[in-house]
N, CA, C and O atoms as a GROMACS GRO file, in nm:
protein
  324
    1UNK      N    1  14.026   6.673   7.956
    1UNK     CA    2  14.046   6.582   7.846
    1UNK      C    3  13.982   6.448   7.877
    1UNK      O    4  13.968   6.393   7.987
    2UNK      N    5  13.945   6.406   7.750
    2UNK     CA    6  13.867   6.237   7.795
    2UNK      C    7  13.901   6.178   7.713
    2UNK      O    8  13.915   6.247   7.612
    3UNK      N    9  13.941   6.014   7.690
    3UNK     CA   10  14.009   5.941   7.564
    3UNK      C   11  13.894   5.854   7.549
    3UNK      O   12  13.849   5.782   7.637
    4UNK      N   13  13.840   5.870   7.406
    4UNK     CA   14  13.730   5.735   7.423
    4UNK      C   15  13.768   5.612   7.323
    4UNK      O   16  13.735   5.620   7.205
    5UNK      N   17  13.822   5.522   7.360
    5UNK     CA   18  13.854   5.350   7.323
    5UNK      C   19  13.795   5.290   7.271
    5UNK      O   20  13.715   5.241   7.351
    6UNK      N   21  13.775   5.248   7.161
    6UNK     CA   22  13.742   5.126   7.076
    6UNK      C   23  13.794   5.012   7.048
    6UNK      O   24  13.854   5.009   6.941
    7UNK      N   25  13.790   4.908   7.116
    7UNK     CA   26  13.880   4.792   7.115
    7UNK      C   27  13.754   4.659   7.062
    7UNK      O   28  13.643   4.627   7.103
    8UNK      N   29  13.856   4.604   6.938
    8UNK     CA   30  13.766   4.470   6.898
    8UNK      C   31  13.829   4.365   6.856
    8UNK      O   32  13.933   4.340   6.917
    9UNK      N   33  13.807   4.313   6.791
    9UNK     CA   34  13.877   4.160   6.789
    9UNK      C   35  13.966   4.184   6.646
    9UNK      O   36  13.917   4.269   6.572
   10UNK      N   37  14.107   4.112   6.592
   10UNK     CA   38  14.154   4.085   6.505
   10UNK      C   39  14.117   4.013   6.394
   10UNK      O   40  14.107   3.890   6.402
   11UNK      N   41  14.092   4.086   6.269
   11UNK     CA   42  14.071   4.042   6.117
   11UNK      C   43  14.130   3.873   6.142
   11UNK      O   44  14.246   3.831   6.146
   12UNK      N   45  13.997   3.800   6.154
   12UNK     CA   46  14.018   3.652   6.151
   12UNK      C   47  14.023   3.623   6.278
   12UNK      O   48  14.052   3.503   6.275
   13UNK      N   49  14.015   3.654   6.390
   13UNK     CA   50  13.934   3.609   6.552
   13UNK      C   51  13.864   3.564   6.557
   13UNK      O   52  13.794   3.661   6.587
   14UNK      N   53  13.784   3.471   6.555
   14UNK     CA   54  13.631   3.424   6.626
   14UNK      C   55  13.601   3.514   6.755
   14UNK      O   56  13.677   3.524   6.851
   15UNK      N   57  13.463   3.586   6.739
   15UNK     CA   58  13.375   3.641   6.814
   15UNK      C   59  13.245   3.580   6.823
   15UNK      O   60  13.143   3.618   6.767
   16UNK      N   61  13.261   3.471   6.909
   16UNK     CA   62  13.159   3.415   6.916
   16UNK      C   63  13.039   3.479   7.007
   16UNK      O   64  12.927   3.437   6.979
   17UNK      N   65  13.049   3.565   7.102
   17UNK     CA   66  12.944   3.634   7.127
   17UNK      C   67  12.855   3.737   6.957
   17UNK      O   68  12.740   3.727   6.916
   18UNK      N   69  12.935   3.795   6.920
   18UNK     CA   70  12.865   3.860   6.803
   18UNK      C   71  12.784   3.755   6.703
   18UNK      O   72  12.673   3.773   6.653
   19UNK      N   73  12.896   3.609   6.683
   19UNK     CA   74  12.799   3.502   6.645
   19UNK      C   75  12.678   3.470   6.641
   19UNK      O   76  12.608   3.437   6.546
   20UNK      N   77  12.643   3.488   6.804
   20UNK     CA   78  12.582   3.440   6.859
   20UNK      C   79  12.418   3.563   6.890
   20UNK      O   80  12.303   3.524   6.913
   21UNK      N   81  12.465   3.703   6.878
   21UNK     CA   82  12.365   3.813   6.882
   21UNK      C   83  12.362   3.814   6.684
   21UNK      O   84  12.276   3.885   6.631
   22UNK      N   85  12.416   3.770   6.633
   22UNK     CA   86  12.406   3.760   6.489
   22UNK      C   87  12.276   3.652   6.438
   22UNK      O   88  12.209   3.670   6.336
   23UNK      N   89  12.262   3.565   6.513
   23UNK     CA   90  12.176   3.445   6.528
   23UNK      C   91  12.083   3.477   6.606
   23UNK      O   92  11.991   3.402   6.574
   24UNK      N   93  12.042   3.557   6.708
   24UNK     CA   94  11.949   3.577   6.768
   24UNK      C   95  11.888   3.680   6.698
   24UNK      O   96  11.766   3.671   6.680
   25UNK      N   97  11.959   3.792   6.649
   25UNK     CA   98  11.860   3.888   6.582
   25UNK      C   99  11.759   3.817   6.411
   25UNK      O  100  11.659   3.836   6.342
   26UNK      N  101  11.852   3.753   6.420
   26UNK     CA  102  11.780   3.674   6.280
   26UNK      C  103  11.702   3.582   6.343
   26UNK      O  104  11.624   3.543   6.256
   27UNK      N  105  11.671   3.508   6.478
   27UNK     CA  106  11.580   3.432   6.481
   27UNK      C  107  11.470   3.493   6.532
   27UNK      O  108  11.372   3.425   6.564
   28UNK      N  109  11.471   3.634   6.548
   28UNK     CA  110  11.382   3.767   6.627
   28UNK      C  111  11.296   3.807   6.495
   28UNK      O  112  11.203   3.888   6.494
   29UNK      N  113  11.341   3.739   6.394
   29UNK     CA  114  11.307   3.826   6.258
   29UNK      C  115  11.350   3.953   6.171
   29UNK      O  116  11.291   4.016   6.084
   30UNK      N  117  11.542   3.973   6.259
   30UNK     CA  118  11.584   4.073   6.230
   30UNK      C  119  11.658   4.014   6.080
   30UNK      O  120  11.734   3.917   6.087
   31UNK      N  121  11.636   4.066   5.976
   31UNK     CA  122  11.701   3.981   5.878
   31UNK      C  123  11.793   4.091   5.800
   31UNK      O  124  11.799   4.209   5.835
   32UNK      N  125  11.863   4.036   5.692
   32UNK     CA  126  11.990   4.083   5.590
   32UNK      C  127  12.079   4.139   5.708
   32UNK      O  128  12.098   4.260   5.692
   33UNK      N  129  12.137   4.091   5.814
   33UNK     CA  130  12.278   4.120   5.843
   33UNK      C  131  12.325   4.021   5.854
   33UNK      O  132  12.272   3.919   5.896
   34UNK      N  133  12.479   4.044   5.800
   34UNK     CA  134  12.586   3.972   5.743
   34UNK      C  135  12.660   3.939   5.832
   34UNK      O  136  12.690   3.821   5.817
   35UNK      N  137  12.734   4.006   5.970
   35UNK     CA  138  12.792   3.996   6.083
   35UNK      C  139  12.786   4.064   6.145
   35UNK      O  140  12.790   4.176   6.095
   36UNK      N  141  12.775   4.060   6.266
   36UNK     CA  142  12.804   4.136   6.403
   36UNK      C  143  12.876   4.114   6.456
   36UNK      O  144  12.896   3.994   6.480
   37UNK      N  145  12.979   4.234   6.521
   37UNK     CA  146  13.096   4.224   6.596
   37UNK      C  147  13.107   4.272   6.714
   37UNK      O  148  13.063   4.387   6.722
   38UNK      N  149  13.155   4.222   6.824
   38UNK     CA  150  13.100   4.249   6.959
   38UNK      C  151  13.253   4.330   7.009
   38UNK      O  152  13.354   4.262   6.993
   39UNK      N  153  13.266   4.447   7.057
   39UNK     CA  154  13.364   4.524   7.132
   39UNK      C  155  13.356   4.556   7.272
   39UNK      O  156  13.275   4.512   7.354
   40UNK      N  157  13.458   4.646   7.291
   40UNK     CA  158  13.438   4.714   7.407
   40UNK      C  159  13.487   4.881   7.394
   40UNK      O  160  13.577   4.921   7.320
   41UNK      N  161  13.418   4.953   7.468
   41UNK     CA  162  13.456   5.069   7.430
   41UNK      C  163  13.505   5.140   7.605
   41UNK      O  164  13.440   5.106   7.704
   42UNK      N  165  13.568   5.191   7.611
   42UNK     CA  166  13.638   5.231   7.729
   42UNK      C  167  13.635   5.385   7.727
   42UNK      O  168  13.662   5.430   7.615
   43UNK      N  169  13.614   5.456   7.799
   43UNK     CA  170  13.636   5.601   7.857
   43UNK      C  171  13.715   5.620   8.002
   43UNK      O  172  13.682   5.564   8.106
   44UNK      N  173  13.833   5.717   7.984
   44UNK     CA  174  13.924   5.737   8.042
   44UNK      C  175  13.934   5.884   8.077
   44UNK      O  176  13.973   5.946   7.978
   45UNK      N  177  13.910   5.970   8.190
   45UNK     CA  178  13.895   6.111   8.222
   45UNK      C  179  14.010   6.170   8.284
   45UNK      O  180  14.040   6.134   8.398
   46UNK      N  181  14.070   6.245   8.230
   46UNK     CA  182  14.227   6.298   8.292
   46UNK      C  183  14.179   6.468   8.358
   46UNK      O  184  14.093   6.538   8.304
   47UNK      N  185  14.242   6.499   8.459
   47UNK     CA  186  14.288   6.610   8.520
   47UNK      C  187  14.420   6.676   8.474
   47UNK      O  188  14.526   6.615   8.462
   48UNK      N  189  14.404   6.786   8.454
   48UNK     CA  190  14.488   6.903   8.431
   48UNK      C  191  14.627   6.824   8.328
   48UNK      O  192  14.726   6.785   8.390
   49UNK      N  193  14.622   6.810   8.208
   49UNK     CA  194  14.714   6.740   8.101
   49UNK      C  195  14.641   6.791   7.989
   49UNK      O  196  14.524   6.829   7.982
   50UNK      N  197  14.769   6.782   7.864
   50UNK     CA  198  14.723   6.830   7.740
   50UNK      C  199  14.684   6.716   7.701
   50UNK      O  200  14.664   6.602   7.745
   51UNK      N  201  14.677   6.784   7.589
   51UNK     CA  202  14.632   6.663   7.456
   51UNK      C  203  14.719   6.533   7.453
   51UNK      O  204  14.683   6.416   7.468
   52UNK      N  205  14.884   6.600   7.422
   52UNK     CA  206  14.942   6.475   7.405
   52UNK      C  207  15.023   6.390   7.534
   52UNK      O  208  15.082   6.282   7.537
   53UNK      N  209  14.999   6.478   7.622
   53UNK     CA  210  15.019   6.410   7.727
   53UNK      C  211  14.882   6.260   7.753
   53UNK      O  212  14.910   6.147   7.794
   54UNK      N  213  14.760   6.305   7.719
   54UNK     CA  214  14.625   6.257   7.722
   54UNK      C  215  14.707   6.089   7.602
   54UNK      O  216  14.718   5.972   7.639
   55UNK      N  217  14.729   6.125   7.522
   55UNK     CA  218  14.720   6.047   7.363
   55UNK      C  219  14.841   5.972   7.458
   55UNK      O  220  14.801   5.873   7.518
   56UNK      N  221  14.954   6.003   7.472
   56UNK     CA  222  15.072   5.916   7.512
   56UNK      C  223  15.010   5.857   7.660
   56UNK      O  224  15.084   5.768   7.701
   57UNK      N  225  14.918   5.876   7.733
   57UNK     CA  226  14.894   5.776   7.846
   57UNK      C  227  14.768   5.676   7.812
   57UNK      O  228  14.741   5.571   7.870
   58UNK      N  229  14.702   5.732   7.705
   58UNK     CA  230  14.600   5.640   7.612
   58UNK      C  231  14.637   5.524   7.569
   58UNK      O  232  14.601   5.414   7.611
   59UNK      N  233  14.721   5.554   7.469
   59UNK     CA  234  14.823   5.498   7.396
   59UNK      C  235  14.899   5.388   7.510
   59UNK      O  236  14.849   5.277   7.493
   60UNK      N  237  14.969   5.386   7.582
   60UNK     CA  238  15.026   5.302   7.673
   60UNK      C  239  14.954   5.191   7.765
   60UNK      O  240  14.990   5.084   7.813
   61UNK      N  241  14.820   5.274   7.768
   61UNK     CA  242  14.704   5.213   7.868
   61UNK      C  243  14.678   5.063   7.792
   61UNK      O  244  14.691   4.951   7.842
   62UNK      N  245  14.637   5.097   7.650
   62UNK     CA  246  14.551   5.000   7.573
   62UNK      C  247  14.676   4.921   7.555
   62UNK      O  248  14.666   4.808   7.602
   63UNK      N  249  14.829   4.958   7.480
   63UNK     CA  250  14.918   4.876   7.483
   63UNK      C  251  14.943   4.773   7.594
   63UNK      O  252  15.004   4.670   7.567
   64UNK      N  253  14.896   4.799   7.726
   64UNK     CA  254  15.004   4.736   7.846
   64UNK      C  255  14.906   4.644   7.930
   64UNK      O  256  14.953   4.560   8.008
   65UNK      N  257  14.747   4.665   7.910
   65UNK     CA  258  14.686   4.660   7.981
   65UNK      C  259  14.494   4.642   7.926
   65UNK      O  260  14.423   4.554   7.974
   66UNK      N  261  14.455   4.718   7.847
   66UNK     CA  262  14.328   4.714   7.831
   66UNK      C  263  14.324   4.646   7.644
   66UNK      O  264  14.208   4.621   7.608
   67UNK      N  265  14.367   4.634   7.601
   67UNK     CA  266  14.347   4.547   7.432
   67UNK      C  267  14.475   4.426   7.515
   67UNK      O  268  14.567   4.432   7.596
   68UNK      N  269  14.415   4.339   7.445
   68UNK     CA  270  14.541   4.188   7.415
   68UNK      C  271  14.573   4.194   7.270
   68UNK      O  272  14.514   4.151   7.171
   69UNK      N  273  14.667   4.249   7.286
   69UNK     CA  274  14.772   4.238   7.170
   69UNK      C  275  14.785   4.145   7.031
   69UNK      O  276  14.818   4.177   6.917
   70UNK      N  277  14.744   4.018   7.088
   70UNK     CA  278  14.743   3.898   7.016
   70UNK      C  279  14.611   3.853   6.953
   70UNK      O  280  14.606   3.746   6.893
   71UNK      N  281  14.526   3.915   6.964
   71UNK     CA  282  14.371   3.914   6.980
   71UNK      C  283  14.305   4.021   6.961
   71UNK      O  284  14.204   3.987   6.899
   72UNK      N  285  14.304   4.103   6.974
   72UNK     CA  286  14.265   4.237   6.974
   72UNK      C  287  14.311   4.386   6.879
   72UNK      O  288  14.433   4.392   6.862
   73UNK      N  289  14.249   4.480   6.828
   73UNK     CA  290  14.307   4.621   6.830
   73UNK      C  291  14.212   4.681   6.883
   73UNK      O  292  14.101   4.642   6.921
   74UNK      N  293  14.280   4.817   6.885
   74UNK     CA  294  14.201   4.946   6.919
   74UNK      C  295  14.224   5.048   6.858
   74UNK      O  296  14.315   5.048   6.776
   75UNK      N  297  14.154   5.152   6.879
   75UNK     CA  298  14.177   5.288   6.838
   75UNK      C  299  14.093   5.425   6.928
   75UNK      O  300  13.971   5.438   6.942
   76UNK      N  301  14.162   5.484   6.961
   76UNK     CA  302  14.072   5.620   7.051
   76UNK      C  303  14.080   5.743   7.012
   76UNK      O  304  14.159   5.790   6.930
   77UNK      N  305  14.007   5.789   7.064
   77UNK     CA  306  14.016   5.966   7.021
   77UNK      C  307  14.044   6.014   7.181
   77UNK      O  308  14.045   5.953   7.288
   78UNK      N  309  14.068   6.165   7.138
   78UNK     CA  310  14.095   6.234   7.245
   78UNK      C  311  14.015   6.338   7.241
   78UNK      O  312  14.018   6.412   7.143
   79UNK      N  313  13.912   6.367   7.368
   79UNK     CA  314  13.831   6.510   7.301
   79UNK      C  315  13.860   6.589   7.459
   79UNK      O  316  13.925   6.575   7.563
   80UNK      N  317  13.758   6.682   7.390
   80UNK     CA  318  13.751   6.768   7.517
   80UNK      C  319  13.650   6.729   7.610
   80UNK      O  320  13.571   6.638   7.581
   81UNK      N  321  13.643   6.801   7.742
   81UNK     CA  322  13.554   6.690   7.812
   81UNK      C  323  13.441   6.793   7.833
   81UNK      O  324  13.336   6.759   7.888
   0.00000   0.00000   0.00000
């Protein structure tokens, strides 16, 4: 099993790195985009566990430890590896 993580900033955060690759691609001559949003994406590889054993240590990881709560969401999948 492998969990793959999508974690980005909260509806109304300043991401000033994406700002900031938002402004560079337009001064590159990359033009009509509206915003860019800068994440992180995380992969997590488990030994011998199911699915929801996989989802409930996912799930706890990003809660306790890898998203800030106050700042942040996420969302992951669980696949096969």
């Amino acid at each position: 099993m492998k969990a793959k993580i999508y974690i980005s900033y909260k509806e109304g955060i300043l991401d000033p790195q994406g700002k900031t690759v938002n402004h560079a691609l337009d001064a590159i001559g990359i033009k009509k985009i509206n915003s860019v949003q800068i994440g992180k994406y995380i992969e997590i590889e488990f030994n011998k566990i199911n699915r929801d054993q996989a989802f409930e240590i996912t799930d706890e990881s990003c809660r306790k430890l890898l998203a800030n709560p106050n700042t942040e969401t996420y969302t992951f999948e669980i696949v096969e590896k």
